[in-house]
C-alpha positions as CSV (number, residue, x, y, z in Angstrom):
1,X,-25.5,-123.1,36.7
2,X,-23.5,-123.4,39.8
3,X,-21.3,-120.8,41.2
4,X,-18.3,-122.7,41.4
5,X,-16.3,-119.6,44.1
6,X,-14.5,-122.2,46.1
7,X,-13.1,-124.3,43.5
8,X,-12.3,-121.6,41.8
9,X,-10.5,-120.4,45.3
10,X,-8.3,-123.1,45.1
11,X,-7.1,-122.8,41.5
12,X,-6.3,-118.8,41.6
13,X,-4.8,-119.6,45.4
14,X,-2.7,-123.0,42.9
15,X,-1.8,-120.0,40.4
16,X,-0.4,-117.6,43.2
17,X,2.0,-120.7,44.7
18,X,3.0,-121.0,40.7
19,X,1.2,-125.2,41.6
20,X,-0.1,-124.5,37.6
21,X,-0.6,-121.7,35.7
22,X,-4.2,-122.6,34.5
23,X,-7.4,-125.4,35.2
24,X,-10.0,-126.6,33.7
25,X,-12.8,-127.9,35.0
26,X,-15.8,-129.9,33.5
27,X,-18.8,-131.8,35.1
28,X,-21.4,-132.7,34.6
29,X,-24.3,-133.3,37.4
30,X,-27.8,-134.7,36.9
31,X,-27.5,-133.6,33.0
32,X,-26.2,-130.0,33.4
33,X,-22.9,-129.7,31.5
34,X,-20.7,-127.1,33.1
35,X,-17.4,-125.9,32.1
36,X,-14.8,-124.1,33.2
37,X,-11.2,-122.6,32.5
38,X,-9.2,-120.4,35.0
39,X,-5.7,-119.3,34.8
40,X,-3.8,-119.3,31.4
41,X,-2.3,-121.9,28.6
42,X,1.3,-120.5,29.1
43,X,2.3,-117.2,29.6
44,X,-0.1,-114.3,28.0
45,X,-2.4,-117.0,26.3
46,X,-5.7,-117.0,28.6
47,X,-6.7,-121.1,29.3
48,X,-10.0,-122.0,27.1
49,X,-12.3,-124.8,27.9
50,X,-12.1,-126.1,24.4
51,X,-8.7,-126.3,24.1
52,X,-6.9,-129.9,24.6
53,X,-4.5,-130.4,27.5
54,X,-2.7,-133.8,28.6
55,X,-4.3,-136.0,30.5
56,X,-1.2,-138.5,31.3
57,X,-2.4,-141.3,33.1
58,X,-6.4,-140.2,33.5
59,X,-6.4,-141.7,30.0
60,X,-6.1,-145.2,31.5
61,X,-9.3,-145.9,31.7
62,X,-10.0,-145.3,28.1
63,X,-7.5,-148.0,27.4
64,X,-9.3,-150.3,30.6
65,X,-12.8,-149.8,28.5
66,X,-11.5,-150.2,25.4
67,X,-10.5,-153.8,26.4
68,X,-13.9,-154.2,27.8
69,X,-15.5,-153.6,24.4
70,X,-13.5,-156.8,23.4
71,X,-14.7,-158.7,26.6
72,X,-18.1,-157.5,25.6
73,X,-18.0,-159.1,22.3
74,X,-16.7,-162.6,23.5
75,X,-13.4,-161.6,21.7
76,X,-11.1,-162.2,24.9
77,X,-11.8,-162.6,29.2
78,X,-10.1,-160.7,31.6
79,X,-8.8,-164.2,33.1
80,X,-7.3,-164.5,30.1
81,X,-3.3,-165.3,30.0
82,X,-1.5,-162.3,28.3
83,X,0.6,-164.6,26.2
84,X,-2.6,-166.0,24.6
85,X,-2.4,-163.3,21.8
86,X,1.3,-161.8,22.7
87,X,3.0,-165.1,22.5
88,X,6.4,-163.6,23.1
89,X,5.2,-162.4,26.6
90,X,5.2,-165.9,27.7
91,X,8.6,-166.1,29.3
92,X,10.8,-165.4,32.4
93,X,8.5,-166.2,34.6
94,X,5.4,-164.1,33.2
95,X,3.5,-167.1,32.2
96,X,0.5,-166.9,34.2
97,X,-0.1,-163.3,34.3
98,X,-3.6,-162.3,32.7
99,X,-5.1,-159.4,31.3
100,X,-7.1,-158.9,35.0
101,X,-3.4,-158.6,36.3
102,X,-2.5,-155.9,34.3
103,X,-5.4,-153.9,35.0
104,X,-5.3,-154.1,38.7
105,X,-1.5,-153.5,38.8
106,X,-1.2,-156.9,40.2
107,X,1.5,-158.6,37.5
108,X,4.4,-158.0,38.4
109,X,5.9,-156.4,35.9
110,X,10.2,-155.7,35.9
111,X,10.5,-152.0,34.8
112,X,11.5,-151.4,31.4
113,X,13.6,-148.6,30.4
114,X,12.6,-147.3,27.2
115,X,11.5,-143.6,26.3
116,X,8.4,-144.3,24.3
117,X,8.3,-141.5,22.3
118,X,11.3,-142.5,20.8
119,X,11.2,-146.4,20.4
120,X,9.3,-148.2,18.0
121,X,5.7,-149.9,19.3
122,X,7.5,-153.4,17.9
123,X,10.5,-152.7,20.5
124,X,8.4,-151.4,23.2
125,X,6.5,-154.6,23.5
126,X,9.7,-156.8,22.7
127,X,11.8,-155.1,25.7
128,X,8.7,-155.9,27.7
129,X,8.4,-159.5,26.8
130,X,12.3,-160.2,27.2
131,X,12.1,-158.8,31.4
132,X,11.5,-161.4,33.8
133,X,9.0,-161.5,35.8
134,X,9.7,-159.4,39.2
135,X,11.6,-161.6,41.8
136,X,9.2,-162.4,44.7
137,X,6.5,-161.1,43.3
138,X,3.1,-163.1,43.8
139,X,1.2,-162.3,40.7
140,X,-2.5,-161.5,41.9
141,X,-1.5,-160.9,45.4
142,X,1.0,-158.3,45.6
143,X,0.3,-155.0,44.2
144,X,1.9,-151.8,42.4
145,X,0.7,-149.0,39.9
146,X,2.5,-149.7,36.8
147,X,2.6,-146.6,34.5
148,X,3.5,-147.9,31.2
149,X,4.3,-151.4,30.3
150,X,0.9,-152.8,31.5
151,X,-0.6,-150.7,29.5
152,X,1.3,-151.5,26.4
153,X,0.8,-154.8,26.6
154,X,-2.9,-154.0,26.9
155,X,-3.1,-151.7,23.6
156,X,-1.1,-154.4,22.0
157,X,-3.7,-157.2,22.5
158,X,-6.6,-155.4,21.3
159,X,-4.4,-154.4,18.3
160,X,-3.8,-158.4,17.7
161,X,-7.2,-159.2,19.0
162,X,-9.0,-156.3,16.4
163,X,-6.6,-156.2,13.4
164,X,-7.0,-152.4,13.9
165,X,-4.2,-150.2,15.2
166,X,-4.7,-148.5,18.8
167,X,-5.5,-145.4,17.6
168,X,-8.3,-146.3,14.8
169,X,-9.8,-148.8,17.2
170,X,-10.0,-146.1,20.2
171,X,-11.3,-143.4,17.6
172,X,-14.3,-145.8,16.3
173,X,-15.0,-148.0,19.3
174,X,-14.8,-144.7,21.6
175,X,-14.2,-141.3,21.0
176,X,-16.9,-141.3,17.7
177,X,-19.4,-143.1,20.0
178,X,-19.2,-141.2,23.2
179,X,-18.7,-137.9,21.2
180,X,-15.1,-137.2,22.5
181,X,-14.2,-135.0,19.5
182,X,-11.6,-133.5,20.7
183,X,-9.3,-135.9,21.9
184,X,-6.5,-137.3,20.4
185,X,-3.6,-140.4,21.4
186,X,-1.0,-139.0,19.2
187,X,1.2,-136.0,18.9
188,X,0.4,-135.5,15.0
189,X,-3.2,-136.1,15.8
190,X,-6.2,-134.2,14.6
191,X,-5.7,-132.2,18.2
192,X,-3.2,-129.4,19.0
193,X,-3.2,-129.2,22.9
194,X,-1.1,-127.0,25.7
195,X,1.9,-126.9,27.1
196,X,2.0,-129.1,30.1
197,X,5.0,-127.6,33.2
198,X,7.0,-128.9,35.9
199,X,6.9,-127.0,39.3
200,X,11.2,-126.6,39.5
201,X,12.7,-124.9,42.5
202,X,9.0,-123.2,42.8
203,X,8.9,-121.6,39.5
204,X,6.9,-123.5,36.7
205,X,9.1,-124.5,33.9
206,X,8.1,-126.5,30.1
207,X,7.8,-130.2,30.7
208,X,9.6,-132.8,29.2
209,X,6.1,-134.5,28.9
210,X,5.5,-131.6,26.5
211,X,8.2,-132.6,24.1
212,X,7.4,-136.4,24.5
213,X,3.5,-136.2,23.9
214,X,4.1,-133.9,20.2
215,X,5.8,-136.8,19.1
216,X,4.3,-139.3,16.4
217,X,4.1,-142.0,19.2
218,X,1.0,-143.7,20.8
219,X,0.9,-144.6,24.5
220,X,-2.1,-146.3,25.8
221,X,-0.9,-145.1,29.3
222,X,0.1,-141.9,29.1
223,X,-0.1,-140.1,25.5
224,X,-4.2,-139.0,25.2
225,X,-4.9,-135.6,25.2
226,X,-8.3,-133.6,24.9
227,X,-10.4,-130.2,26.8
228,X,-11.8,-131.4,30.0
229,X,-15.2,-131.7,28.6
230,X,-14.3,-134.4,26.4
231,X,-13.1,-136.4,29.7
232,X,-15.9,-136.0,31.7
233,X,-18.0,-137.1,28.5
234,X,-16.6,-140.3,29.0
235,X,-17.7,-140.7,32.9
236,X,-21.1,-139.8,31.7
237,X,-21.1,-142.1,29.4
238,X,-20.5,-144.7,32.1
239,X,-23.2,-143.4,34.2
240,X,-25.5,-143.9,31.7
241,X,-24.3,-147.4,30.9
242,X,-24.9,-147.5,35.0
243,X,-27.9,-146.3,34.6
244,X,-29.4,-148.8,32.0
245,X,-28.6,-146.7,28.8
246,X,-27.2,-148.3,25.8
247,X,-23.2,-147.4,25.4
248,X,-20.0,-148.8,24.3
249,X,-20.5,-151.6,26.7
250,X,-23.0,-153.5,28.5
251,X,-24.1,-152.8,31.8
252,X,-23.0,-156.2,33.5
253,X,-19.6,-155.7,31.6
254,X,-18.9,-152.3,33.3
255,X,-20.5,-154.0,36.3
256,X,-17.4,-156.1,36.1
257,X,-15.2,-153.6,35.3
258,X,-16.2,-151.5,38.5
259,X,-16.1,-154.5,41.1
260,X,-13.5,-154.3,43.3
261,X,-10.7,-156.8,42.4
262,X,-8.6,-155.4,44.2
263,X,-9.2,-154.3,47.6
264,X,-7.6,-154.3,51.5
265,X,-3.8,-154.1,49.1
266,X,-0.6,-151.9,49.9
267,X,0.4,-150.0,46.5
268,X,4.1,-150.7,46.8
269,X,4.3,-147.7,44.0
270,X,1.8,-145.3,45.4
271,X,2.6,-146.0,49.0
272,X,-0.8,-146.5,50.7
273,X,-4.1,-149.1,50.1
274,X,-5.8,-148.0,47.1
275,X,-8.7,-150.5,45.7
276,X,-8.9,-151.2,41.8
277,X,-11.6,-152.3,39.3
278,X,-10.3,-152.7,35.8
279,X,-8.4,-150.1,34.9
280,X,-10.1,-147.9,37.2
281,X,-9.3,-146.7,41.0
282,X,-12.4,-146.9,43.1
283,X,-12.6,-144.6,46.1
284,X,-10.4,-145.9,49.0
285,X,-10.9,-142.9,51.7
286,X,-11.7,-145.5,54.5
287,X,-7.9,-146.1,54.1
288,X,-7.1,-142.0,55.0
289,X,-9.2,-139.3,54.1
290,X,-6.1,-137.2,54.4
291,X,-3.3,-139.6,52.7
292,X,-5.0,-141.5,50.1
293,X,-3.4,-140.5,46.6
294,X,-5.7,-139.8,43.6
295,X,-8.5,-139.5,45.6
296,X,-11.2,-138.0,44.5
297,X,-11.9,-135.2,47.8
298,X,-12.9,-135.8,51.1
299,X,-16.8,-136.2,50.2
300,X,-17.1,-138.4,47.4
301,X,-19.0,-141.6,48.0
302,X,-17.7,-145.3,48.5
303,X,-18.8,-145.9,44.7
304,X,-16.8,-143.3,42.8
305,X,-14.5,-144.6,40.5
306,X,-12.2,-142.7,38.2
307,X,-8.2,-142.1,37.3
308,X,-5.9,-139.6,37.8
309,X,-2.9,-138.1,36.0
310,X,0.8,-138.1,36.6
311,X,0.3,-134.7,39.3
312,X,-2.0,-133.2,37.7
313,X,-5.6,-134.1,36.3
314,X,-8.6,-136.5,37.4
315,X,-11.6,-137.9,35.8
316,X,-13.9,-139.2,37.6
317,X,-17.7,-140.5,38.6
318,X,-20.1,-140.7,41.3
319,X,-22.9,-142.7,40.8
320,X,-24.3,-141.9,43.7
321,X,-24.7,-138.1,43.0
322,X,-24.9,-138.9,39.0
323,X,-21.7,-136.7,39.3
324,X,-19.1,-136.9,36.2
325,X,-16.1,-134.5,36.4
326,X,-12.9,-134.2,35.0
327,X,-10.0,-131.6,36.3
328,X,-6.8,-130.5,34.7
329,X,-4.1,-128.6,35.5
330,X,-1.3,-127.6,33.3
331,X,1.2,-128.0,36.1
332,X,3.1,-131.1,37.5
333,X,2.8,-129.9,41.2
334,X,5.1,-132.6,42.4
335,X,3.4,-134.9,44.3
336,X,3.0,-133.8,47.9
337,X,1.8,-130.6,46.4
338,X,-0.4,-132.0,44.3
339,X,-2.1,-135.0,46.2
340,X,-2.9,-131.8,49.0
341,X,-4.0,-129.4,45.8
342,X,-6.2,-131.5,44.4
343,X,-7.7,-132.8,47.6
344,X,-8.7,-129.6,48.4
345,X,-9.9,-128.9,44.7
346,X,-12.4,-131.7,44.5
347,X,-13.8,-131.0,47.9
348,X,-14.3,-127.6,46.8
349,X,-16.0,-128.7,43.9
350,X,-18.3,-131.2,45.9
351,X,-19.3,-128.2,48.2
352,X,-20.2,-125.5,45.4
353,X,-22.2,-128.1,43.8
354,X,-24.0,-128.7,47.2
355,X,-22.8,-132.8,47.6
356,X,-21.1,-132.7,50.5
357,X,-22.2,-134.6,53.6
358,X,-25.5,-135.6,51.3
């Protein structure tokens, strides 16, 4: 087992700036599980590494792989035109957007103001369908993260394509299989999970996320929630896809997901060039070590590929150290606070584990 004193540093140094109140950690490197909590829950209750916390949008990628499975199977293609199997889509412009679109942020997509823990899945996707498309906007060309209607769209199609519901299909075709058994997509869910908190006027305060995400709602995007362990699971269940293992996809299908289909592209929402697979952000440091958001630390190889959450959690892999990790703070940071916290995190994690400059 590694001694993990710097990243653990930089959490208890995050706790004294009240950046979270707690972390967990979980990796595992060249088949060593490791796992770690620091910090507490909320006040008085001591952080556990089995217990589930949010993951916000570092649960993309479940969602990206879950569409994958249905690529896999001949079911759909990522060139695929949305409105194939959500007809109503097909309007205002939105036409030729595909499901390849949507996963590398590339569609277009006119916001859509609807609280999603409130509003039926029906009237989610109808509000979505009736927006046109994002005036000049070149679908495929121009580029920015899209948080939640993408990602609607996305469950919705392999709900149409699978005759299962979102949350059946991502329990059988992913959790069961990769043995993610304690993570959940709903509020009234098999999983109880923590309190997430909002750094306000530099005291940490309940999230409205908290409220949102115990709600009997499902968002593809945004809503799973699990312990870290389950997270980083997943990345190693990529890496052994990578590796030539059989897994909930074939290797030439994650091959596919992982290429970069994005790449050289201004995030008009995050601000900076990031690069995209499917679903996935790959490692863009050539574009700023120092500036990149939802990086994954200053010495992670050009393969790494992962997500991050809303200010506050990343999952992540590097095949080129058979690294899988996932980190998760219980505190929204804001977002300069957080892109510098967790840069410092994962290149503290990177240096305890003895990766960095290898």
């Amino acid at each position: 087992m590694h001694q993990l004193t710097r990243t653990v540093a930089v959490i208890e140094a995050g706790i004294e700036r009240k950046l979270h109140l707690g972390v967990q950690v979980s990796l595992v490197l060249d088949g060593q599980v490791e796992t770690l909590a620091v910090g507490e829950a909320e006040p008085g209750v001591a952080l556990t590494s089995e217990m589930a916390i949010p993951w916000l949008s570092a649960g993309k990628p479940v969602t990206a792989v879950a569409i994958a499975t249905l690529v896999n199977a001949g079911k759909i293609s990522f060139d695929d035109v949305v409105s194939k199997y959500i007809a109503e889509f097909g309007q205002g412009g939105k036409e030729g957007i595909t499901i390849g679109n949507l996963l590398t942020h590339t569609a277009g997509l006119s916001p859509v103001d609807v609280d999603w823990s409130t509003t039926s899945w029906d009237d989610i996707i109808r509000s979505i369908s009736e927006q046109p498309a994002r005036e000049g906007w070149t679908v495929g060309k121009d580029a920015g993260y899209d948080p939640v209607a993408s990602w609607f769209l996305l469950g919705d199609v392999i709900q149409r394509v699978s005759g299962r519901d979102l949350e059946m299909y991502l329990k059988e075709e992913i959790f069961e299989p990769v043995g993610m058994t304690g993570t959940s997509v709903r509020g009234s869910g098999e999983v109880d999970f923590a309190p997430l908190y909002d750094r306000v006027g530099g005291q940490m305060q309940v999230s409205p996320y908290t409220a949102r995400l115990a709600k009997d709602h499902v968002a593809p995007g945004s809503s799973l929630r699990g312990p870290a362990a389950d997270l980083a699971r997943f990345y190693q269940h990529l890496l052994d896809i990578l590796d030539g293992h059989p897994g909930v996809i074939s290797h030439g299908t994650l091959n596919n997901v992982l290429s970069r289909h994005r790449g050289e592209t201004f995030d008009q929402t995050l601000q900076h060039k990031v690069d995209y697979g499917y679903g996935f952000i790959l490692d863009s440091n050539q574009y700023g070590v120092e500036t990149v958001p939802y990086g994954f630390g200053r010495h992670a190889s050009e393969a790494a590929f992962g997500h991050g959450g809303s200010q506050s959690s990343m999952g992540f892999a590097d095949p080129r150290y058979n690294l899988a990790a996932a980190v998760i703070a219980n505190g929204r940071a804001g977002e300069g606070q957080h892109q510098r916290r967790f840069r410092e995190l994962l290149t503290a994690l990177y240096e305890d584990l003895g990766l960095a400059g290898n």
